[in-house]
Every structure is written in structure tokens, then in C-alpha cells.
C-alpha positions as a Markdown table, in Angstrom:
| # | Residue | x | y | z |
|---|---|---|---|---|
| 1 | Unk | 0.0 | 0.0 | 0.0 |
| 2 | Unk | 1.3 | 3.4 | -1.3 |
| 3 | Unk | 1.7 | 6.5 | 2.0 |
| 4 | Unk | -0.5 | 8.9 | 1.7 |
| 5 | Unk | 0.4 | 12.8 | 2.0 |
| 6 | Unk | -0.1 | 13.9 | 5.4 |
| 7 | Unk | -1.4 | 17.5 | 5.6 |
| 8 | Unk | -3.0 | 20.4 | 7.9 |
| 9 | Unk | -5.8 | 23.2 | 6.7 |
| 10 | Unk | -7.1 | 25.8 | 9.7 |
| 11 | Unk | -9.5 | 28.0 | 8.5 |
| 12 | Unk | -10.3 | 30.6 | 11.6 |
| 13 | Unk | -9.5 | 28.0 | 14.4 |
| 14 | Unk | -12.9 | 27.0 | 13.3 |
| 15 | Unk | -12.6 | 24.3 | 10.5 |
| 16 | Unk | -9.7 | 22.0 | 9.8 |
| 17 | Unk | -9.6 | 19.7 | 7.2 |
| 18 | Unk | -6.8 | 16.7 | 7.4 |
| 19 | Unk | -5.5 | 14.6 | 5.1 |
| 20 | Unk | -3.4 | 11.3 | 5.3 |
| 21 | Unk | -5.1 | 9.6 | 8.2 |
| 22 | Unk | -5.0 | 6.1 | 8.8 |
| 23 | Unk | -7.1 | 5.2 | 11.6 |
| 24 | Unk | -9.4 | 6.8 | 14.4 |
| 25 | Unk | -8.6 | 6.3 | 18.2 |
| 26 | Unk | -11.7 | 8.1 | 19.6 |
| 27 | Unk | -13.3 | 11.3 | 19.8 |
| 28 | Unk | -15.9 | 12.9 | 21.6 |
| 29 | Unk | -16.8 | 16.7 | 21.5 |
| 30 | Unk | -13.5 | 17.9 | 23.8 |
| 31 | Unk | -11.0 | 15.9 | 21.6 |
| 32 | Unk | -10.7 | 13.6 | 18.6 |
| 33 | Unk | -7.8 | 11.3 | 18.7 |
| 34 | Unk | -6.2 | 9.6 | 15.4 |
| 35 | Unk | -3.4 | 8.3 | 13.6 |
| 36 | Unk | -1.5 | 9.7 | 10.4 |
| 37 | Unk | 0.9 | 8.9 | 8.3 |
| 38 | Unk | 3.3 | 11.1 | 10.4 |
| 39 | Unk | 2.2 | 9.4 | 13.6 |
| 40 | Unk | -0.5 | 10.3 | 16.5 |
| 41 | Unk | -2.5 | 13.3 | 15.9 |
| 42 | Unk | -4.4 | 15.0 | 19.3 |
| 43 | Unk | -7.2 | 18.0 | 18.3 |
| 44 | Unk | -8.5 | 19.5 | 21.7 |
| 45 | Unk | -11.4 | 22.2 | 21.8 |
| 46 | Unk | -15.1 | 22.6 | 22.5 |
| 47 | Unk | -17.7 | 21.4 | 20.6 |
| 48 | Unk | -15.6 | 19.5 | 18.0 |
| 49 | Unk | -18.0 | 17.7 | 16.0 |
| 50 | Unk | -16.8 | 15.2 | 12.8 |
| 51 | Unk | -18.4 | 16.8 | 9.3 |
| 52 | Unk | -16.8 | 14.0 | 7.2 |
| 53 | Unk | -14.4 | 11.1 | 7.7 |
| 54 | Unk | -13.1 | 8.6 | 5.4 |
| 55 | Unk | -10.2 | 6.3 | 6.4 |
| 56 | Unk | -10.5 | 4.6 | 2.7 |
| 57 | Unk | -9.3 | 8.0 | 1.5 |
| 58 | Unk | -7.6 | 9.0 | 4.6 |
| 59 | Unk | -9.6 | 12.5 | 4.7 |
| 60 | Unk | -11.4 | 14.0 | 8.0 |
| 61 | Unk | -13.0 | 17.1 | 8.4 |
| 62 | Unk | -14.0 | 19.0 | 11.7 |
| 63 | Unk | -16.0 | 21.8 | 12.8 |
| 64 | Unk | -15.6 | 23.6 | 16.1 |
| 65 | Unk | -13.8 | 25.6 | 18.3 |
| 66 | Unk | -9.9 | 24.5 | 18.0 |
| 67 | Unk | -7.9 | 25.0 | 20.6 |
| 68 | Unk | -5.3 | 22.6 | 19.7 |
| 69 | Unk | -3.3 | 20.3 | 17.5 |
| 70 | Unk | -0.8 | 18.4 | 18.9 |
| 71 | Unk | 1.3 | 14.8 | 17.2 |
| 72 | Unk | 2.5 | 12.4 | 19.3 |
| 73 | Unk | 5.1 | 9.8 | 18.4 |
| 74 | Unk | 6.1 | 9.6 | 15.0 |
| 75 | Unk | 6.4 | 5.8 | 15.3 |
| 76 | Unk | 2.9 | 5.1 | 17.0 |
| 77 | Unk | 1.5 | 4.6 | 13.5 |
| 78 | Unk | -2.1 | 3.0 | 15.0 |
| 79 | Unk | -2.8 | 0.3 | 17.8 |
| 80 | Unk | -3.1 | -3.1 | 16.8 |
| 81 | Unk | -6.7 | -4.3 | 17.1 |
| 82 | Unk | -7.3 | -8.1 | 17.4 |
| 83 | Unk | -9.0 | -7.8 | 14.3 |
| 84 | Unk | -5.6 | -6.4 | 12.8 |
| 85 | Unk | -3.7 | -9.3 | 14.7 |
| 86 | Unk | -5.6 | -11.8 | 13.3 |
| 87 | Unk | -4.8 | -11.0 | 9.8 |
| 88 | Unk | -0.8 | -10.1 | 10.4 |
């Protein structure tokens, strides 16, 4: 499987568009947690809700109030599910 681009878009700390994603940890309206091509991706703010998501494409968009963006380890790619284990 090809790497996708990994990429940022802010508009007004109010939308952000993100591409290059490879799997979702969780999310709820305070933080959305997910994985990238460049490693773990943290977006913290208030009323974050999920406009559009594909992992096929690797594309999420999200509306609310941003207060942050933060990557985690560059190597922490995405946890290994027993579903992913089971096909290793």
C-alpha cells in the first residue's frame, strides 16, 4: 500500500480539514484522537463535532472551536486491534 500525504488546513481555528489519516482512536466533543501517516494526531477544543471522515481516502474534516493540535510519536503509526492481529 502506497503512504498517503499527510497535511493540515485551519480555517479561523474553526474548521480543519486533514488529510493522510490512517485510523481513528476516539473522539468525543472535547478531543478527537487519530493516527496519520506522520504518527499520533491530538485536536483539543469545545464542541468538536466530525463533518466528514473517510479512512478509505484517509480524509477528515472537523468543525468547532480548535484549541489545539498536537502529534504524538512519530512511530505510533495505529494500535493493533485483534482484528488487525488476526490478519498479520
Amino acid at each position: 500500500m502506497q503512504e498517503q500525504t499527510h497535511s493540515l488546513h485551519l480555517d479561523d481555528r474553526r474548521t480543519l480539514t486533514v488529510s493522510g489519516i490512517t485510523d481513528m482512536d476516539r473522539f468525543d466533543e472535547r478531543e478527537i484522537v487519530l493516527y496519520t501517516e506522520q504518527g499520533e494526531l491530538c485536536i483539543t477544543g469545545r464542541e468538536l463535532h466530525i463533518r466528514s471522515i473517510s479512512i478509505e481516502k484517509g480524509d477528515l474534516a472537523v468543525e468547532g472551536d480548535i484549541w489545539g493540535i498536537q502529534y504524538g510519536d512519530k512511530d505510533k503509526r495505529s494500535p493493533l486491534t485483534l482484528l488487525g492481529r488476526l490478519f498479520r
